[in-house]
DSSP file (Angstrom, degrees, kcal/mol; ACC not computed):
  #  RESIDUE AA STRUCTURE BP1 BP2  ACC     N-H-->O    O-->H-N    N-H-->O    O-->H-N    TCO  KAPPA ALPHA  PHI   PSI    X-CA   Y-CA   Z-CA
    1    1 A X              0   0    0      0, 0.0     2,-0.2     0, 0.0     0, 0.0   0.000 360.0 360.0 360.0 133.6    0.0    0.0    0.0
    2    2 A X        -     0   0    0      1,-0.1     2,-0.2     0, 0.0     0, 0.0  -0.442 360.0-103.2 -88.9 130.6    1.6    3.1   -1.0
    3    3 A X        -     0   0    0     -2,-0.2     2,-0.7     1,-0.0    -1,-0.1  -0.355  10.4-146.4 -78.7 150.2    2.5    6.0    1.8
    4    4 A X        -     0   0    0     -2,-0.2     2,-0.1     2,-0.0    -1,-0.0  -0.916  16.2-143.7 -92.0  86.1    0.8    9.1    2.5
    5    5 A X        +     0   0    0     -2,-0.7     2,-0.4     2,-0.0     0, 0.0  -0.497  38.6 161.0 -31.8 116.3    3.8   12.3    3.8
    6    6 A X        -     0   0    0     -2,-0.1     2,-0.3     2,-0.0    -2,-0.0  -0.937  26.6-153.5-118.5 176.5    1.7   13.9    6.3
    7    7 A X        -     0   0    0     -2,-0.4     2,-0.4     2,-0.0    -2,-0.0  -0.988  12.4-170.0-142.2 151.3    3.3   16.4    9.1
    8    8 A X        -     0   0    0     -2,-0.3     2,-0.6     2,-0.0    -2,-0.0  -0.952  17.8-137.2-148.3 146.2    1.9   16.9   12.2
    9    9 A X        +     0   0    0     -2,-0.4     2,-0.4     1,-0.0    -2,-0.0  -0.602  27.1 170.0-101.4 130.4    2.3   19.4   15.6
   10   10 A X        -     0   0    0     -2,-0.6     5,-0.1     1,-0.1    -2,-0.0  -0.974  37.7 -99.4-130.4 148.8    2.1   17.9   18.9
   11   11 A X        -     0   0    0     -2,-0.4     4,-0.4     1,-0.1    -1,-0.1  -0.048  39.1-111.1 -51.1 173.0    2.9   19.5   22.5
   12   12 A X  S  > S+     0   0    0      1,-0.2     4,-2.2     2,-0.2     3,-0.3   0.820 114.5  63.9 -74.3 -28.1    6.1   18.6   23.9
   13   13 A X  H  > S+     0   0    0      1,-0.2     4,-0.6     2,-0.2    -1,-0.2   0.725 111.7  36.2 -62.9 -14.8    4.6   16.5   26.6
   14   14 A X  H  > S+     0   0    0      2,-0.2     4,-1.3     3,-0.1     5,-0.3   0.527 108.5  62.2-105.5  -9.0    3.2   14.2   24.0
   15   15 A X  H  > S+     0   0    0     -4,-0.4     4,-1.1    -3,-0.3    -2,-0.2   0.846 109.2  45.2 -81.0 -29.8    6.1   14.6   21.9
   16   16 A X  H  X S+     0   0    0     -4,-2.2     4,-1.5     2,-0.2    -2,-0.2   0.794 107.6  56.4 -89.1 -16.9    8.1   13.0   25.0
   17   17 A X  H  X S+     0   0    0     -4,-0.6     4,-1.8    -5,-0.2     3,-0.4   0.978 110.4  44.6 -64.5 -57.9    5.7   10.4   25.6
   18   18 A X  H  X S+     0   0    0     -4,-1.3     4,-2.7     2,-0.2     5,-0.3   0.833 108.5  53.5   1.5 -68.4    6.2    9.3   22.1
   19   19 A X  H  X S+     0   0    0     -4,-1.1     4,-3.0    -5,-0.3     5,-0.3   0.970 110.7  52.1 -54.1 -58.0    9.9    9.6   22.3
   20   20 A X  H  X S+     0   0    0     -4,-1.5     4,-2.6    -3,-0.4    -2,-0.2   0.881 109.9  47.0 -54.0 -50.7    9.5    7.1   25.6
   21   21 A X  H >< S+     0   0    0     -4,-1.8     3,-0.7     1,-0.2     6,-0.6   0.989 110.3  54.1 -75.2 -50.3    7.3    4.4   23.7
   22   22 A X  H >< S+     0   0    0     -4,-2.7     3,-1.2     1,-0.2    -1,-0.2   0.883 111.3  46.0 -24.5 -57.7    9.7    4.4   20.7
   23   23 A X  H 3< S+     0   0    0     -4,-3.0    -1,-0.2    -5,-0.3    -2,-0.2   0.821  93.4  72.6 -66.3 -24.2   12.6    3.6   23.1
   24   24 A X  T << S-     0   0    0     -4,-2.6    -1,-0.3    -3,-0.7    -2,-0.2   0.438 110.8-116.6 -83.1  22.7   11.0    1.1   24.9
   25   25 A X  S <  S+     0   0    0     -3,-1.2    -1,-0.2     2,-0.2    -3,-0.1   0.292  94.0 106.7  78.8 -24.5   11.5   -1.3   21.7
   26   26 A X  S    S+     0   0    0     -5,-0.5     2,-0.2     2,-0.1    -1,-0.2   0.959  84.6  26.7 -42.6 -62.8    7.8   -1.5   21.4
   27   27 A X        -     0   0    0     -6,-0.6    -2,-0.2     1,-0.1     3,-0.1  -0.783  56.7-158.4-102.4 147.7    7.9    1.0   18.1
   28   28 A X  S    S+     0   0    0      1,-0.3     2,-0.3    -2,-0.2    -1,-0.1   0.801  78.1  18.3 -85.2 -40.0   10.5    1.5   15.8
   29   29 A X     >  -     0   0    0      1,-0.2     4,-0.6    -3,-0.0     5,-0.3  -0.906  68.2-115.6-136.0 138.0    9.2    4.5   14.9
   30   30 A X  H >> S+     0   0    0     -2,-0.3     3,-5.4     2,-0.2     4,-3.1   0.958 124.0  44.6 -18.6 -89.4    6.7    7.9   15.5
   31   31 A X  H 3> S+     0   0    0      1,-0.3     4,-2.6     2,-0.3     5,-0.4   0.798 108.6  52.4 -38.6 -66.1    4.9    6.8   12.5
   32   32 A X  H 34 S+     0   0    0      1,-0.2     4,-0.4     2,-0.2    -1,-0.3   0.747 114.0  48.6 -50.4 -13.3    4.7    2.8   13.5
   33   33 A X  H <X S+     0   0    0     -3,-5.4     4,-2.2    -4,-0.6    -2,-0.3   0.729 114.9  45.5-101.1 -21.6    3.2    4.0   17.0
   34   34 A X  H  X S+     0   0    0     -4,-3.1     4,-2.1    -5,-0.3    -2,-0.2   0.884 108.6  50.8 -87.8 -19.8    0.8    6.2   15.2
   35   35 A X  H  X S+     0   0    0     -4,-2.6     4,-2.4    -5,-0.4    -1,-0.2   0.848 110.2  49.6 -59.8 -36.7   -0.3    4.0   12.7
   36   36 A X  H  > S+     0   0    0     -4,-0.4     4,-2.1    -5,-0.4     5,-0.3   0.891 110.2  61.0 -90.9 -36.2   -1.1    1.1   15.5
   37   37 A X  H  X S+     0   0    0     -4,-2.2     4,-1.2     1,-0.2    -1,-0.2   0.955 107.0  40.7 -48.5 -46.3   -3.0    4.2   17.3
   38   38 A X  H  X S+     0   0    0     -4,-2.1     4,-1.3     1,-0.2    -1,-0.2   0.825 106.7  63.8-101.8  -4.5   -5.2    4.6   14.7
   39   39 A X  H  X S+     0   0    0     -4,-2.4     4,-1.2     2,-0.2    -1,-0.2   0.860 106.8  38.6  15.5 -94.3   -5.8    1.2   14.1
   40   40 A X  H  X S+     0   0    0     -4,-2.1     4,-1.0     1,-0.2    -2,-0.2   0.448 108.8  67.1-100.6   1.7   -7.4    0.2   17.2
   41   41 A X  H  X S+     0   0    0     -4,-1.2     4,-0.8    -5,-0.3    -1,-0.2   0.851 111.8  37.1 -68.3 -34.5   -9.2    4.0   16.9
   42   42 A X  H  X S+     0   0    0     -4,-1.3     4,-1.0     2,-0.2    -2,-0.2   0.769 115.3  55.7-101.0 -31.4  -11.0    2.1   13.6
   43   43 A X  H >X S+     0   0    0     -4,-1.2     4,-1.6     2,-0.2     3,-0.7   0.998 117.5  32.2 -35.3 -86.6  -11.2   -1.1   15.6
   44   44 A X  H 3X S+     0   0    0     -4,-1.0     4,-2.5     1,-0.3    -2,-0.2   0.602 112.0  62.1 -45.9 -30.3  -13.1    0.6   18.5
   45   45 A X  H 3X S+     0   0    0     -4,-0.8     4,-2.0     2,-0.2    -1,-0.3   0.811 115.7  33.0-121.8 -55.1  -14.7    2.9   16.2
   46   46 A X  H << S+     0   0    0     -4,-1.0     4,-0.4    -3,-0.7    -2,-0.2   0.739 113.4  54.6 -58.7 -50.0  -16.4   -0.4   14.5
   47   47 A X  H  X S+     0   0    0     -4,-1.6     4,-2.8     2,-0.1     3,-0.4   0.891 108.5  52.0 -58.6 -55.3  -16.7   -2.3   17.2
   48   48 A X  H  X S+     0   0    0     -4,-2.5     4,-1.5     1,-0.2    -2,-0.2   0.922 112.5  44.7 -27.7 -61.3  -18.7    0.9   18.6
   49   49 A X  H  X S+     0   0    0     -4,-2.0     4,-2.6     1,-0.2    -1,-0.2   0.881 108.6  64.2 -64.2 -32.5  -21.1    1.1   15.6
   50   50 A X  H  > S+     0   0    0     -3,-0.4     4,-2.2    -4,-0.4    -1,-0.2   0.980 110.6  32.0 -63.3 -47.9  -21.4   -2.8   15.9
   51   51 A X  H  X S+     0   0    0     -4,-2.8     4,-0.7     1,-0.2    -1,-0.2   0.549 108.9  65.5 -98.1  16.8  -23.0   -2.8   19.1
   52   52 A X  H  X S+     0   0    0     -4,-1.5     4,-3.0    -5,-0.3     5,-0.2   0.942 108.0  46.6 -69.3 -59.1  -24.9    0.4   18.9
   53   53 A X  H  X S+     0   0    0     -4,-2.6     4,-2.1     1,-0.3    -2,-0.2   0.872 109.2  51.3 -43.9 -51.7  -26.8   -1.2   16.3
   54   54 A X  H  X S+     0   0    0     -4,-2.2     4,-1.6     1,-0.2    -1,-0.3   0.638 109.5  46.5 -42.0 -32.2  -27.3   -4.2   18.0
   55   55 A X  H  X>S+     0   0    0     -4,-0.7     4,-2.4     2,-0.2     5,-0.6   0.908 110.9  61.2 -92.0 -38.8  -28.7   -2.6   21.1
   56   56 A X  H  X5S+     0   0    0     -4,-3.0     4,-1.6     1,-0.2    -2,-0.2   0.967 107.4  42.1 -41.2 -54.7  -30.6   -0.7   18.6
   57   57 A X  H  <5S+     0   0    0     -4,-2.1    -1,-0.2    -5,-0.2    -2,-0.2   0.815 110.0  49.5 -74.6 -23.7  -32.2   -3.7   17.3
   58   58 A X  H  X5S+     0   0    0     -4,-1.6     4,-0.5    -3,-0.4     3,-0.4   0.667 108.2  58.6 -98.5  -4.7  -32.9   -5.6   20.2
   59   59 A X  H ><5S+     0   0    0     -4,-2.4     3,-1.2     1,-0.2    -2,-0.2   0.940 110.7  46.5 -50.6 -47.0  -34.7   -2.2   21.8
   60   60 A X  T 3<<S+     0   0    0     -4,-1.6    -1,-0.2    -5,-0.6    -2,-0.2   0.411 114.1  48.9 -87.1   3.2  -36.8   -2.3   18.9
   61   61 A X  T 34 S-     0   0    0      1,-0.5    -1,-0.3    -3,-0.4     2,-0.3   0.508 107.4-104.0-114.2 -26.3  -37.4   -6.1   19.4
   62   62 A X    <<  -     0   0    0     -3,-1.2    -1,-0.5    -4,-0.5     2,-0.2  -0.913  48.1 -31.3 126.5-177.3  -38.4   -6.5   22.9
   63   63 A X        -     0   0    0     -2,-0.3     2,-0.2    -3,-0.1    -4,-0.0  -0.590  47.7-147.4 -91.2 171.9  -37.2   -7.6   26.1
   64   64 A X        -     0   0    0     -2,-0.2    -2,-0.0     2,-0.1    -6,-0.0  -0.865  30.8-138.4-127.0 178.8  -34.8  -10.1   27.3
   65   65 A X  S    S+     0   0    0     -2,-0.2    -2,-0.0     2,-0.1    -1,-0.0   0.609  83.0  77.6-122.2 -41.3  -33.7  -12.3   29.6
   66   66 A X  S    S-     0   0    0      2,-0.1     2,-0.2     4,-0.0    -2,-0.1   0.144  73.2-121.1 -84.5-175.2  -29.8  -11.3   29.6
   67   67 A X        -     0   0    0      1,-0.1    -2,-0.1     0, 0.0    -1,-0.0  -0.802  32.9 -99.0-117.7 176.0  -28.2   -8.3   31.2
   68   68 A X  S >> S+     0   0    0     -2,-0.2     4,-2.3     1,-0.2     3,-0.5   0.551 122.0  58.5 -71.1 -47.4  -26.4   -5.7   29.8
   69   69 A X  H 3> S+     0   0    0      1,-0.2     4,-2.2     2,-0.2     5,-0.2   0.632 112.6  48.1 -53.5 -26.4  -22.6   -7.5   30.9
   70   70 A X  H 34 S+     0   0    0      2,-0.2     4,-0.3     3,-0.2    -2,-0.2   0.502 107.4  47.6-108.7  -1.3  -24.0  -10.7   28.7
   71   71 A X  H <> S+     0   0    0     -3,-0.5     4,-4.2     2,-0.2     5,-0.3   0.803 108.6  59.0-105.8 -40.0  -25.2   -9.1   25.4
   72   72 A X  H  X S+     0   0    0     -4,-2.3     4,-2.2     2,-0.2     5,-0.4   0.912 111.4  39.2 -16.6 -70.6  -21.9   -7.2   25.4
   73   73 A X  H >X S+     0   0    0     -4,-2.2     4,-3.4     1,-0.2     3,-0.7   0.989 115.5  53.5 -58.8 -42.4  -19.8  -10.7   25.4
   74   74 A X  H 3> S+     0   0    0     -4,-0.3     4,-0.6     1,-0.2    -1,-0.2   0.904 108.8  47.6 -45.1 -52.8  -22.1  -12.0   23.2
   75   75 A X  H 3< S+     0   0    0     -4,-4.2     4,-0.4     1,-0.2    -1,-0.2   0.728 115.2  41.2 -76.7 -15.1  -21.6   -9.0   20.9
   76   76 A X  H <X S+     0   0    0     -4,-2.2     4,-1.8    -3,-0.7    -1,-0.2   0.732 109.0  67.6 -95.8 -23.1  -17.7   -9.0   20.7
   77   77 A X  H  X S+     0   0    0     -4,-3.4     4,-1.0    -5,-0.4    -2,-0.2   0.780 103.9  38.9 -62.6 -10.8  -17.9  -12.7   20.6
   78   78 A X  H  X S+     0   0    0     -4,-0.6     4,-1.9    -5,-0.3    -1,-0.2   0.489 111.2  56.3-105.0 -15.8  -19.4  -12.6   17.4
   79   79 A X  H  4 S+     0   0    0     -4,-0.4    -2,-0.2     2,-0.1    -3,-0.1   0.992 113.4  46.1 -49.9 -62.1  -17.1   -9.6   16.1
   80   80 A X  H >< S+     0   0    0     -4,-1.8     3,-1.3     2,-0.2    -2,-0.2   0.833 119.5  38.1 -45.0 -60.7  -14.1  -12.1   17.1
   81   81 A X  H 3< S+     0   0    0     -4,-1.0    -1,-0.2     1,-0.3    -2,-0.1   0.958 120.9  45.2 -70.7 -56.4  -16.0  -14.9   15.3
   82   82 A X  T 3< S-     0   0    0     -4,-1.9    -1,-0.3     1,-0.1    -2,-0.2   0.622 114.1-125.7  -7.3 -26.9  -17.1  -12.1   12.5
   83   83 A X  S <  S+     0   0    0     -3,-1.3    -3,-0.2     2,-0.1     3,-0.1   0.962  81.0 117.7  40.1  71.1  -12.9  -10.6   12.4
   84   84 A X        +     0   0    0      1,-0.4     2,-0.4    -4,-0.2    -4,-0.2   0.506  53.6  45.8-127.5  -7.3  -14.1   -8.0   13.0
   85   85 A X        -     0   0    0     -5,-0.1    -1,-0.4    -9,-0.1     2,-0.1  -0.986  66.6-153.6-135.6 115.6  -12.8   -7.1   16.1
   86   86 A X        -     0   0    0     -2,-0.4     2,-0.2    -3,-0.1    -6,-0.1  -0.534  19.2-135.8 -87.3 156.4   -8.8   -7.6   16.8
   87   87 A X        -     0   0    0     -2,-0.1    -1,-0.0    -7,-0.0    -2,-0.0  -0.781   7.5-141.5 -99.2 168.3   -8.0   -8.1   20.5
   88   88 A X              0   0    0     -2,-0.2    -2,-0.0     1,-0.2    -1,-0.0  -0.095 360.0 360.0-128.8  45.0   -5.3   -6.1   21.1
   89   89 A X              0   0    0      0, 0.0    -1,-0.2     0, 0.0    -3,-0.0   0.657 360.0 360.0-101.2 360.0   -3.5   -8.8   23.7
């Protein structure tokens, strides 16, 4: 996939936070730590939209039986099954 130049301004306090995850071998690079940020921003972001609907659709459906804790797993267990949702362990 072909790269994108961008530039971008950040405080120094985030510019040293940065600096810190880079050294700690995690990221090679600015750019590799910002890439995996936004990532699991489009992840979440997906994930979000997934179960919004879903709770949208089962308002509009009735009641149930389950709690709130149990339609969650339910609903990232079927991202997971889906890939649609990465875990980020």
């Amino acid at each position: 996939m072909p790269m994108v130049k961008k530039t971008y301004s950040i405080t120094e306090k985030l510019d040293h936070y940065v600096k810190e995850r880079v050294e700690s071998g995690e990221y090679a690079t600015d750019s590799e730590y910002l890439r995996e940020l936004i990532r699991r921003d489009q992840s979440d972001n997906k994930e979000i939209a997934y179960i919004r609907a879903r709770l949208i659709k089962a308002e509009e459906s009735g009641f149930t039986d389950q709690t709130k804790e149990e339609m969650l797993a339910e609903f990232k267990a079927e991202l997971k099954d889906d890939g649609k949702l990465q875990t980020n362990s």
